[in-house]
N, C-alpha and C positions, 0 to 999 in steps of 0.2 A: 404508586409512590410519588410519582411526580406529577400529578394530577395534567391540568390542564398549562402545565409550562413546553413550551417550544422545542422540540425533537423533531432533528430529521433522521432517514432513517433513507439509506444508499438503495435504491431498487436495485434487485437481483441480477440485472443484466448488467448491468455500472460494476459489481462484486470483481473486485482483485489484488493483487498484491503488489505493492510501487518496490519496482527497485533502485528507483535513482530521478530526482528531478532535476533538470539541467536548468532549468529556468522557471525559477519563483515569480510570484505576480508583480513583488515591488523590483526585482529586477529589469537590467537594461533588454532591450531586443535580440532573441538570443541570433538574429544575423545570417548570413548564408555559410561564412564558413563552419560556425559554431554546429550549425542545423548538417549540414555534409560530414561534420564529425560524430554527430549521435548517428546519422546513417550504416558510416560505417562500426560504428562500433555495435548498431542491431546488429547488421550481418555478421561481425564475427561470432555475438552469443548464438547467431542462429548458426552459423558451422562448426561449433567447438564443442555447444551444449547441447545434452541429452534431454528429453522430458524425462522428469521426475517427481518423486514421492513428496508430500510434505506429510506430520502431523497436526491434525485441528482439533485443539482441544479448550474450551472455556473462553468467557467472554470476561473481556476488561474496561471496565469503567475509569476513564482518568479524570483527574481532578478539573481539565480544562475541558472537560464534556463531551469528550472524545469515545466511542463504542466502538472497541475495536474486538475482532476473532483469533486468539491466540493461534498462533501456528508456529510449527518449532519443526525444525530440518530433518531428515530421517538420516542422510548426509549432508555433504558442507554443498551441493550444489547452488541454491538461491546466495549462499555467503562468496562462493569464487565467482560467479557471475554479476554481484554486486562490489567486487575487489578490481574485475576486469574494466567493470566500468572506472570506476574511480580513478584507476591506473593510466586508463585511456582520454579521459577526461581535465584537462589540468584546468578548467575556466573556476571550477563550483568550489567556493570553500564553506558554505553556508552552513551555518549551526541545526539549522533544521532540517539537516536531511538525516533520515530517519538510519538505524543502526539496527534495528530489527526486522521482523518480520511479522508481520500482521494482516488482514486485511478489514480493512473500516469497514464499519458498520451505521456507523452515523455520529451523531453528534447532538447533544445536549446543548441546545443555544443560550438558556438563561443559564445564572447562578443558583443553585441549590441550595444552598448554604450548606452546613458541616453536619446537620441532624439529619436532615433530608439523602443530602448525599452519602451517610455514613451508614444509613436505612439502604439504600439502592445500593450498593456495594454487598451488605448480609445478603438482598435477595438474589441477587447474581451468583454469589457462590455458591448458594443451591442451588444453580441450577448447570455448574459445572462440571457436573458429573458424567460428560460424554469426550470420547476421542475418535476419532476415524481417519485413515487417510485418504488425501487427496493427489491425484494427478494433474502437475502441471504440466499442459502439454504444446502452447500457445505462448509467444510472448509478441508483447505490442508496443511501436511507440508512436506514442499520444501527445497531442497536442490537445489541453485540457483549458477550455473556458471559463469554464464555470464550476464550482468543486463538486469533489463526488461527482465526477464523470457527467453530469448530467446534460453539458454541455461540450462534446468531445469530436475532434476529427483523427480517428486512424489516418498517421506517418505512413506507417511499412505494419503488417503483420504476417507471422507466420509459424506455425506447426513445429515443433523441436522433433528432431531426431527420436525413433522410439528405440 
């Protein structure tokens, strides 16, 4: 459907779910204290939270050519671990930090226009037709270069509680 126009598309190993960016690109340097404060606030999701279930179900096409993998809670654990951060966090007040849960897939670099795009939206909901769960069992924090992971140095990572 979108022939020969500009798609990237996140390699497999980059595959995950954000729950919190502490520093956008047009942002100032997130600093040493700032950086000692996302430290601790890993260690505490990693002594407070369990690994846990999500469900993955259907791909969403947004209008700003965003390809992401719907994913929806099985309980509220990704929601209190994205609450603890915020709570713990008073530097971030930026509009783009995301409110859901997803995890990208890639991204549509040109415009489509509204026939095109309204074409690839029909074909994606056929193929919506699957759910399964996933174990999150790992959380990481990254220091992201270049988007979609592809340029990335692991902070701290580590294994959740089973």
């Amino acid at each position: 459907i979108i022939q020969n126009n500009l798609v990237y598309f996140v390699e497999s190993s980059n595959l995950g779910i954000e729950y919190y960016v502490f520093k956008w690109p047009d942002d100032k340097e997130l600093g040493i204290e700032k950086l000692k404060l996302c430290k601790e606030i890993f260690f505490n999701l990693v002594s407070q939270y369990k690994s846990f279930d999500i469900n993955v179900g259907g791909i969403q096409i947004n209008p700003d050519g965003c390809i992401i993998l719907k994913t929806f809670p099985i309980y509220n654990d990704f929601f209190n671990m994205r609450e603890l951060i915020k709570n713990s966090y008073p530097y971030s007040s930026s509009r783009k930090q995301s409110e859901w849960m997803h995890i990208p897939l890639g991204r549509i670099l040109v415009p489509l226009g509204s026939k095109t795009f309204r074409e690839l939206k029909e074909y994606v909901l056929n193929l919506n037709n699957f759910m399964y769960d996933l174990k999150i069992s790992m959380i990481h924090l990254i220091h992201e270069n270049r988007w979609y992971m592809t340029e990335k140095k692991y902070l701290y990572s580590s294994k959740l509680k089973s």
